[in-house]
C-alpha positions in Angstrom: 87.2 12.9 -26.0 87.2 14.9 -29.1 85.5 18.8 -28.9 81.7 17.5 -30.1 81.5 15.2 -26.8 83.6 17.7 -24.7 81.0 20.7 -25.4 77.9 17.9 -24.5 79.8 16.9 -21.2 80.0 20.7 -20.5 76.4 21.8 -20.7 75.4 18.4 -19.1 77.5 19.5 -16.0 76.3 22.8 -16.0 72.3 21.2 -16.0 73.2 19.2 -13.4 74.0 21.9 -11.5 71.6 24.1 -12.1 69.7 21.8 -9.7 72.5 21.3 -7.1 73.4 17.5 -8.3 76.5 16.8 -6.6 79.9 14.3 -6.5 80.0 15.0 -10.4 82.7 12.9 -11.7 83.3 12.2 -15.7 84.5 9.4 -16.9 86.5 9.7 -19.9 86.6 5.7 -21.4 87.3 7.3 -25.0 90.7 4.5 -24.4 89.1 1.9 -22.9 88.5 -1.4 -24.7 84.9 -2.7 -24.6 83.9 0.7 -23.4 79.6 1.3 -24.3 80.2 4.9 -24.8 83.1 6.8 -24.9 82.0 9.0 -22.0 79.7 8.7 -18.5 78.7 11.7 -16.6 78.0 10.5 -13.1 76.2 12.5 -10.2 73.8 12.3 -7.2 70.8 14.1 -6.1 69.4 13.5 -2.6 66.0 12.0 -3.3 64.2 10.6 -6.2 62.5 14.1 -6.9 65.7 16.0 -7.4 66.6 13.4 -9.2 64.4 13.6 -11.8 64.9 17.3 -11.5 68.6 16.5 -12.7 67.7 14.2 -15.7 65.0 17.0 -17.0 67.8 20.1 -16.4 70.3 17.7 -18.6 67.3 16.8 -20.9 65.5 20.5 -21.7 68.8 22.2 -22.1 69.8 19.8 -24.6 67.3 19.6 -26.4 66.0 23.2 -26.3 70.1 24.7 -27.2 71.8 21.8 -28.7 68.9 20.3 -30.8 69.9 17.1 -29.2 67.5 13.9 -27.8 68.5 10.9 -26.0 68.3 7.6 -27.6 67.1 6.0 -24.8 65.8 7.4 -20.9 66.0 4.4 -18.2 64.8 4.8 -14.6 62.6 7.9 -14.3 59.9 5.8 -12.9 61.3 5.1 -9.5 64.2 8.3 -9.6 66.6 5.9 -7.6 68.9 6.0 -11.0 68.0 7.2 -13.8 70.4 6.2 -17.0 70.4 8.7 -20.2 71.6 7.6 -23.3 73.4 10.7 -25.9 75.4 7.9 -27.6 78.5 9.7 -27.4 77.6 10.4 -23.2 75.7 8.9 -21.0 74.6 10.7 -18.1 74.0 8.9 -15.0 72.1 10.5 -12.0 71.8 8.9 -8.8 70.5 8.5 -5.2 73.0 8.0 -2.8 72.5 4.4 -2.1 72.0 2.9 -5.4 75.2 5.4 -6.3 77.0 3.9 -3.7 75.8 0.4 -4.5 76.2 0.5 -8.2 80.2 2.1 -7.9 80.4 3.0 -11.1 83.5 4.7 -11.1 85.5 1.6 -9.6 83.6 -0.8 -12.4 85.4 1.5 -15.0 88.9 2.2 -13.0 90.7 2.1 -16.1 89.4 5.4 -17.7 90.4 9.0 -17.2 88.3 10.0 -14.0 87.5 13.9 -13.9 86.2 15.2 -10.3 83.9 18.3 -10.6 83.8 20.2 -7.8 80.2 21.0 -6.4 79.2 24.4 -6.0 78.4 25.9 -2.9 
């Protein structure tokens, strides 16, 4: 990941945990062929309105200190997973089922995964 993406994974973790998201894991795929992005940000939130409390955190601070919008929001409707596209990242929030469901982290085994520990 070069120091641009790095500093937008940061202050995505840090929204995310401004409103307790959890199992925080980043997926570095910068080396993976075929790759959509060269970075996921993956989390959980208990139920669909924290959920959507996660994917506004993540939204408001980038936009409001990093002059920065998504190319694309997916899910907000139902909250069950809502997929945010910053080209570079893309920040996935979900329920525990559909996180468990979806196992993103095994679909993309080959890249780098980071654990961030939740905070207490």
């Amino acid at each position: 990941m070069n120091a641009e993406t790095e500093k937008l994974v940061s202050i995505i973790v840090d929204a995310i945990q401004d409103k307790k998201g959890t199992g925080i894991v980043v997926a570095d795929l910068s080396t993976v062929d075929g790759a959509v992005c060269p970075c996921f940000v993956i989390c959980q939130g208990n139920t669909p309105i924290q959920v959507e409390a996660i994917a506004r955190s993540v939204g408001d601070r980038l936009r409001e200190g990093e002059h920065v919008k998504p190319i694309a929001v997916e899910g907000l409707r139902n909250a069950r997973w809502v997929a945010i596209d910053y080209v570079d990242v893309m920040v996935h929030i979900f329920v525990p089922a559909e996180r468990a469901f979806y196992n993103l982290e095994n679909l993309w085994a080959d890249a780098q995964l980071i654990q961030v520990p939740d905070l207490d």
